[in-house]
C-alpha positions in Angstrom: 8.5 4.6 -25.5 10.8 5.9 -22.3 9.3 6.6 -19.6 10.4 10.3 -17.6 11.7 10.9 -14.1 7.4 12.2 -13.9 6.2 9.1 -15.1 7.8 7.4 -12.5 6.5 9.8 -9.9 3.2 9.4 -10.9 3.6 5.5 -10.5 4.8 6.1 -6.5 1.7 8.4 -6.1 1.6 8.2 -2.0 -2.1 6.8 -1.7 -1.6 4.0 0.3 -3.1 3.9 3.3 -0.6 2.0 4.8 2.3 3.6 3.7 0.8 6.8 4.9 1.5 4.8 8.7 5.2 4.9 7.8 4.9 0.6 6.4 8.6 0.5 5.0 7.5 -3.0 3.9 4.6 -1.4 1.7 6.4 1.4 0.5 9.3 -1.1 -1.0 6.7 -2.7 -2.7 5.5 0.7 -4.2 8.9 1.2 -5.3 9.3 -2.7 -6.7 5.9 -2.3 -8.6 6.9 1.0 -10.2 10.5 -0.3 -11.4 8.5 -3.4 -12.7 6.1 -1.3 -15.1 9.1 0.6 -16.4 10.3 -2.5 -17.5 7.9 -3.8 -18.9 7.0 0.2 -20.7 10.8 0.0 -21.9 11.8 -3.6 -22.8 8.2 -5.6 -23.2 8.4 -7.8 -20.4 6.4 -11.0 -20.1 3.3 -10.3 -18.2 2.1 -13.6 -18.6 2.4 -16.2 -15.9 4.5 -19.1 -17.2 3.4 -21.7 -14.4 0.3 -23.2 -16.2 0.7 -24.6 -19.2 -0.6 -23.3 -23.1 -3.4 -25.5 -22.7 -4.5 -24.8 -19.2 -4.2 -21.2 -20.3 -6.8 -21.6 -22.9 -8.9 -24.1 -21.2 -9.6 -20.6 -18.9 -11.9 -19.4 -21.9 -11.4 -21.9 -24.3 -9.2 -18.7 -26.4 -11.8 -16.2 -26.6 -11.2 -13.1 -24.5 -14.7 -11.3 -24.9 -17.4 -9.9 -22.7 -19.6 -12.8 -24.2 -17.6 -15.5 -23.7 -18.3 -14.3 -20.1 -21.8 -13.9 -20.2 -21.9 -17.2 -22.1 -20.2 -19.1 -19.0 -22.5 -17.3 -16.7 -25.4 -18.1 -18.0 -24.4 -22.0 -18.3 -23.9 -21.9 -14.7 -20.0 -22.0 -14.8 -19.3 -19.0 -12.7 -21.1 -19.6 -9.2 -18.7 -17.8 -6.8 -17.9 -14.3 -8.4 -16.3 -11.4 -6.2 -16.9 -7.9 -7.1 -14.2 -5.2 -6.9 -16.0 -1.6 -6.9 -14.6 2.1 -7.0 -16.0 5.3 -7.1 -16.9 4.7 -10.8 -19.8 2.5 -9.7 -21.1 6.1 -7.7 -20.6 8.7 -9.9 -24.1 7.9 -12.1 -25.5 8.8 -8.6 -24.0 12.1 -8.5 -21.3 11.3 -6.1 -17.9 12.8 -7.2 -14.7 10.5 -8.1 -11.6 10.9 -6.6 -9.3 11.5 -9.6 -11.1 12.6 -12.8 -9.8 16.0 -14.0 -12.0 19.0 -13.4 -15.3 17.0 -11.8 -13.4 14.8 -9.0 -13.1 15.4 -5.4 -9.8 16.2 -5.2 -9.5 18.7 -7.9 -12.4 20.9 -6.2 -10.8 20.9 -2.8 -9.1 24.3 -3.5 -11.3 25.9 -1.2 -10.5 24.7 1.6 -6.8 25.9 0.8 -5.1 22.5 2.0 -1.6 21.9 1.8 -2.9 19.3 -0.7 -5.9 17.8 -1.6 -5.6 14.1 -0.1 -4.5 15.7 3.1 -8.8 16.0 3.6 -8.5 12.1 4.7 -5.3 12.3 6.2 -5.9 11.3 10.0 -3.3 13.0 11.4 -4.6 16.1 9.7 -8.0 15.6 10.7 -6.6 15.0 14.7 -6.0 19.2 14.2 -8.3 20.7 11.3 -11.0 18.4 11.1 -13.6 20.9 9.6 -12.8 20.7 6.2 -13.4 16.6 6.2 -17.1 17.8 7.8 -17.8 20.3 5.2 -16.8 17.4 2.5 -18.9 14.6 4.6 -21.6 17.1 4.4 -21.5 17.1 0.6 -21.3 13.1 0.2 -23.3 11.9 3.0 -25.6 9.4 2.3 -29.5 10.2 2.1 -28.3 12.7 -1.1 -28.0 9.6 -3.7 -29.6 7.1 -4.8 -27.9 3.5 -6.0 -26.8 2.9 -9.2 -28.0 0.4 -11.9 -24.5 -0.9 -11.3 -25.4 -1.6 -7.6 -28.4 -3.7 -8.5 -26.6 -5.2 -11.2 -24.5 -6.6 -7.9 -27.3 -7.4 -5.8 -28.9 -9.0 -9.2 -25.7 -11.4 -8.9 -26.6 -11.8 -4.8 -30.1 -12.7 -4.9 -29.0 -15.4 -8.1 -26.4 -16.9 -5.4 -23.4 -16.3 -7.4 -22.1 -13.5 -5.3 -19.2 -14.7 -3.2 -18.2 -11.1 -2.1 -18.3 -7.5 -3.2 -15.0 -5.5 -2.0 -16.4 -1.6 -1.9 -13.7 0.8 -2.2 -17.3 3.1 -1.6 -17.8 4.7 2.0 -21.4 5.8 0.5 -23.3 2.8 1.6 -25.4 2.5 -1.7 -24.5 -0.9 -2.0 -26.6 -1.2 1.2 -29.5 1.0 0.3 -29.7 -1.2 -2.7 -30.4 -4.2 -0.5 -26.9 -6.5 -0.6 -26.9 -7.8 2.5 -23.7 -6.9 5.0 -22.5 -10.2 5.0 -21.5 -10.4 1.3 -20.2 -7.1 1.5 -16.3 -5.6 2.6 -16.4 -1.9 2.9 -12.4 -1.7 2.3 -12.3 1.8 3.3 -15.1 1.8 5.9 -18.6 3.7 5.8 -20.5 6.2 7.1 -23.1 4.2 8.4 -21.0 3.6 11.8 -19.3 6.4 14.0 -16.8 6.5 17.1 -14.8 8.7 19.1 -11.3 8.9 17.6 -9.9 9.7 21.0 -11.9 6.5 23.0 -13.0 4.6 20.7 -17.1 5.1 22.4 -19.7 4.1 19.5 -22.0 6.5 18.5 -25.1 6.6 16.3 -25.1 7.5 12.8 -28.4 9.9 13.1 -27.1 11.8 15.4 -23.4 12.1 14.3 -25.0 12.9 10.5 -27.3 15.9 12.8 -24.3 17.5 13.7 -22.5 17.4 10.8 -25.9 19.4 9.0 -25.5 21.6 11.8 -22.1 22.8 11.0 -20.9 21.3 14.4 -17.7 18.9 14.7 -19.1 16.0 16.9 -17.7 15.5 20.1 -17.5 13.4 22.7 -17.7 14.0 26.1 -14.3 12.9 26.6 -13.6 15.8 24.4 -12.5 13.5 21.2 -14.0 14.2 17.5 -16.5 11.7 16.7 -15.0 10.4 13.1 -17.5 8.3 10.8 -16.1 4.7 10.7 -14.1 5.5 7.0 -10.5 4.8 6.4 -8.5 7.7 6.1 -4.6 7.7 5.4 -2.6 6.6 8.4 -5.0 4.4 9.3 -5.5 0.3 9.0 -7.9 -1.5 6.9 -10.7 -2.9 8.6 -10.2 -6.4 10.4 -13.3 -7.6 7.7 -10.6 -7.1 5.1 -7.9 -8.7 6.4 -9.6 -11.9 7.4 -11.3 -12.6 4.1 -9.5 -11.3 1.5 -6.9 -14.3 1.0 -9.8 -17.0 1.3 -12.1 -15.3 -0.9 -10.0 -14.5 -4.4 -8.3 -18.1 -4.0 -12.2 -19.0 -3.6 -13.7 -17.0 -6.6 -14.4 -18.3 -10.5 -14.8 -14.8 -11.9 -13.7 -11.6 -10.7 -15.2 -8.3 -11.9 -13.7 -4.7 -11.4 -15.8 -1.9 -11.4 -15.4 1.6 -11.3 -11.6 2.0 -9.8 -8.4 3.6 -10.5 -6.7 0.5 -9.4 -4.4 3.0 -7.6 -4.7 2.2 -3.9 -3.4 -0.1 -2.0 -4.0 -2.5 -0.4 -7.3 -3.0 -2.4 -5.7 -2.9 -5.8 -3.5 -5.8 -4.9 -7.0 -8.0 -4.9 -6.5 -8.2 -8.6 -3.4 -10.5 -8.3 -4.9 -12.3 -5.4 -7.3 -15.1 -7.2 -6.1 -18.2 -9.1 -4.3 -18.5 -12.4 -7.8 -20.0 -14.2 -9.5 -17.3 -12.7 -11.2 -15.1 -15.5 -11.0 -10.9 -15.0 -13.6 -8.8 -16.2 -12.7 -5.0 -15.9 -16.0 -2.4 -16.7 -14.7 1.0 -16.1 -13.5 4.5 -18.1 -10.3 3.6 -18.8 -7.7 0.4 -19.3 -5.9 0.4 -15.7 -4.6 -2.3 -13.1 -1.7 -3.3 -15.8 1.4 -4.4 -14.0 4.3 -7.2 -14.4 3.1 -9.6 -12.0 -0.3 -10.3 -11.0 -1.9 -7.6 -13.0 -4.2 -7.4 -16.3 -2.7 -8.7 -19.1 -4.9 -6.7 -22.0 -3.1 -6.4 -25.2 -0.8 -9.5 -24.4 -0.4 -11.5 -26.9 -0.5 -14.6 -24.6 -3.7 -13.1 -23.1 -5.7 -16.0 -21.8 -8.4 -14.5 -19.1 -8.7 -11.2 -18.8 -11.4 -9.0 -20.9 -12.2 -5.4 -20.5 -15.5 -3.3 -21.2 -14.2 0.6 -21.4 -17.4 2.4 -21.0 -19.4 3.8 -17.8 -20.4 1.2 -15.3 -24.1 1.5 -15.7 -23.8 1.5 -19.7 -21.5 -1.9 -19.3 -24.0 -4.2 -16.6 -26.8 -3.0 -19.0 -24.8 -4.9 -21.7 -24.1 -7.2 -19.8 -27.8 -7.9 -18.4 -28.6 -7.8 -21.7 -26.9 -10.9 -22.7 -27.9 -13.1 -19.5 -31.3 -12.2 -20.5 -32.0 -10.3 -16.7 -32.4 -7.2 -18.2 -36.0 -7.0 -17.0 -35.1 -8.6 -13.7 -32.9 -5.8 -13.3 -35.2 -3.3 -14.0 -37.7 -4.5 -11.2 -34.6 -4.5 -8.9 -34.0 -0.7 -10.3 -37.7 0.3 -9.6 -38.1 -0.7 -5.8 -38.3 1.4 -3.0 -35.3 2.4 -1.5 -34.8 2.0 2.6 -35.2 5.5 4.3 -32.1 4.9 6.6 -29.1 3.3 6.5 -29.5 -0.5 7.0 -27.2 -1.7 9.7 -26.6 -5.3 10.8 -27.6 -4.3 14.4 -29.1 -1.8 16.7 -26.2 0.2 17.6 -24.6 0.5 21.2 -24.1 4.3 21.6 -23.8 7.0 24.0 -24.1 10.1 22.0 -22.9 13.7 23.3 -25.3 16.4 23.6 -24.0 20.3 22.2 -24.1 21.4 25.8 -22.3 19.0 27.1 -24.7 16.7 28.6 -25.2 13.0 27.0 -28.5 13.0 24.8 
């Protein structure tokens, strides 16, 4: 197999956030990852990390690569400090949208808004001079529309056991809140809605009346004059601080890492993958095979495969099978069938002044 001149555009698909900011240092590395998987397409490269030796490597899972080799160590208490990576995948049972799937995901039924292109909706620059076309989207996935996903209790199945170190949410939704994992075990990579501020300066402003507006049709301002933007990442814009400060710590701290739901295709948050140790085992539930890459990546199909396994399926179907060999499936049931919160839990009361449509502060 060769790869074409449009294989290797595909690979440099301009999603990172910071490379958006004009980050020459990240967008070498786009370029340096991209040459990498042509080699390894072209020539079979080595994907394998030669640093530990061929019995450390199978020590990982003493040689056997499946889902219940997984579930077997879980249950025997082995795993007790997993992180969670989680994409739009985990949402879409819900009837949120994904970003990428042909025909149903969010970008692919932007054409009505007639942007120049379809990521340009969470472009921030964009937004600083047509910002109504990001409203009329908000309106669409706001939360109080969906409902979590077995795939969200699955993960707060894993918090309330104790073996949840962290859950890394590519998700601005906030189900993984409305499904009761508490704040501190959580990273929204890319932001939420379930904070607000002024983009111009910086004022805080509730979520219940920033979410009124937005029903109303209205762009919220301030009464500096500045768009009130839901705390959510958009391109040109950093990660939150949460992010930066745990990341590191957390996937050299983790015994299993599983990846839900994601493309794998934006970074920073894809680079989590190659963050956590050598005899770390990788357990990837989504669609499709992805996150493949010459350093740091999966290794499925490798013949010196040691760690990583892979479930290709929905996310709901694959933590059912999953629950189903720890034996939790009717603990995650119960979990299923509770009451959901009627607003978004926060960690504390917020400290807002909010701007009335006439001007005057509400």
């Amino acid at each position: 197999f060769t790869p074409s001149l449009e294989d290797f555009d595909d690979m440099l698909e301009p999603t990172d956030l910071a490379l958006k900011a004009g980050n020459i240092d990240n967008r070498w590395k786009d370029v340096q990852s991209a040459f990498e998987q042509m080699l390894r397409m072209t020539l079979g490269v080595s994907m394998v990390d030669e640093s530990l030796s061929p019995e450390e490597r199978h020590a990982v899972l003493d040689g056997d690569t499946s889902v219940e080799a997984i579930a077997k160590r879980i249950r025997n208490g082995q795993y007790k400090k997993i992180v969670v990576m989680s994409g739009a995948g985990v949402s879409t049972s819900a009837g949120i949208p994904d970003f990428r799937s042909p025909g149903t995901g969010l970008y692919d039924n932007l054409q009505k808004y007639n942007l120049p292109s379809p990521q340009m909706v969470f472009d921030i620059e964009y937004f600083k001079t047509r910002p109504d076309p990001f409203f009329m989207v908000a309106k669409e996935l706001y939360p109080g529309h969906f409902k979590p996903t077995a795939t969200h209790y699955f993960i707060r199945l894993l918090a309330e056991k104790g073996l949840l170190l962290r859950n890394y949410t590519q998700n601005v939704d906030t189900l993984e809140r409305l499904a009761g994992i508490h704040s501190d075990l959580l990273v929204e990579a890319h932001g939420s809605f379930a904070t607000a501020h002024c983009s111009s300066c910086k004022e805080p402003f509730e979520e219940s009346w920033v979410r009124d507006e937005i029903f109303a049709d209205r762009v919220p301002r301030c009464c500096c004059g500045g768009i009130v933007k839901p705390d959510i990442v958009f391109f040109g814009e950093p990660l939150p601080r949460r992010f930066a400060e745990l990341n590191q710590k957390d996937l050299q701290e983790c015994d299993l890492l599983i990846v839900l739901g994601t493309s794998l295709k934006v970074r920073p948050f894809s680079d989590l993958v190659g963050k956590c140790k050598l005899t770390t085992p990788r357990l990837l539930i989504n669609m499709e095979e992805v996150g493949t890459s010459l350093y740091g990546g999966f290794t499925f199909g490798h013949a010196q495969n040691y760690r990583d396994v892979k479930m290709i399926g929905a996310c709901d179907d694959g933590v059912r099978a999953l629950a189903e060999m720890l034996g939790w499936t009717a603990e995650l049931d119960a979990l299923i069938g509770l009451p959901e919160p009627k607003e978004i839990p926060h960690d504390e009361p917020a400290v807002c002044v909010v701007q009335g449509t006439n001007g005057n502060t509400a």
